[in-house]
N, C-alpha and C positions, 0 to 999 in steps of 0.2 A: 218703297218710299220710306224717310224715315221717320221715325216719330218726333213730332212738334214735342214741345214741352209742355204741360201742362200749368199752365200761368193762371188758373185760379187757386193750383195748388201754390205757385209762387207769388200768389198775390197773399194770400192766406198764411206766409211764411212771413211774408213781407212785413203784413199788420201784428203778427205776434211778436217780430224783433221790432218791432217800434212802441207797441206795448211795454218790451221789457226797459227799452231803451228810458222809457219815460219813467216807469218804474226808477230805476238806477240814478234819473235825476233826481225824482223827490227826496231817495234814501239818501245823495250826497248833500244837498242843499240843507239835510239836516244835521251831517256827520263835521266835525269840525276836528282842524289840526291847528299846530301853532311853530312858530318861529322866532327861533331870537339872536340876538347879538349883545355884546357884549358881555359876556359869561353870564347870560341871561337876565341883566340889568335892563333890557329892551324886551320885552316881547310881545307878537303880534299874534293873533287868532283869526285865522280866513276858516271859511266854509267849501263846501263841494263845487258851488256856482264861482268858486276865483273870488271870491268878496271878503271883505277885511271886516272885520264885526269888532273887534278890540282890540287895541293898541294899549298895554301895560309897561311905564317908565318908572325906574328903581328914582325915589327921590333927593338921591345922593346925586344922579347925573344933573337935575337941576342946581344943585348947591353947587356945582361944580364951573356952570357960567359959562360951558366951552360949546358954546349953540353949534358950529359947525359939526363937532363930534357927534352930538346929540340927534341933528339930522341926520349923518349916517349912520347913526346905530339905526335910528329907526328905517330910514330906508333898509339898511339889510334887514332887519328882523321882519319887515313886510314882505320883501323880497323870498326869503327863506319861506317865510307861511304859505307864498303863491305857489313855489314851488314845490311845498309838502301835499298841498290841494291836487296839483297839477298831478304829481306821483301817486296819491289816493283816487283820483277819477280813471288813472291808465290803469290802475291795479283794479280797482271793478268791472273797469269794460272792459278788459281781460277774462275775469271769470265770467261775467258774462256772457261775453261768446264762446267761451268754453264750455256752458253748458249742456244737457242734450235737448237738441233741437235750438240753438245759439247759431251765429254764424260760422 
């Protein structure tokens, strides 16, 4: 007959990658990247959880009057940030399941 698997050891496995998982949240949620546009005349600052925390505009693009421009600089530089957040949370939960006893 063959052997069952032992599911308290994989429950046991189970709770310390969801530990670490939760771990890895709180460290992103405080780890912060940024994005910008327009040769860095827009820039945006998101955090780990996808959240946009600061939005910084060079005061010259206001002098400037050209409001459609203005929205999409800022949409790209939010855009950029999410996706610097987005590539900083794949890169941790990478090492993290890379570690020993990780998925």
């Amino acid at each position: 007959m063959s052997e069952l698997p032992d599911f308290r050891e994989m429950l046991a496995q189970a709770r310390e990658m969801q530990g670490k998982l939760e771990q890895v949240q709180r460290t992103l949620a405080q780890r912060r990247v940024e994005g910008a546009a327009g040769g860095g005349m827009v820039r945006a600052v998101a955090n780990g959880e996808m959240r946009i925390l600061e939005v910084h505009i060079e005061a010259a693009l206001f002098e400037s009057g050209d409001r459609a421009m203005l929205q999409d600089l800022v949409a790209a530089a939010v855009n950029d940030a999410l996706q610097n957040a987005q590539g900083m949370m794949q890169e941790e939960l990478q090492r993290t399941a890379n570690l020993p006893g990780g998925a």
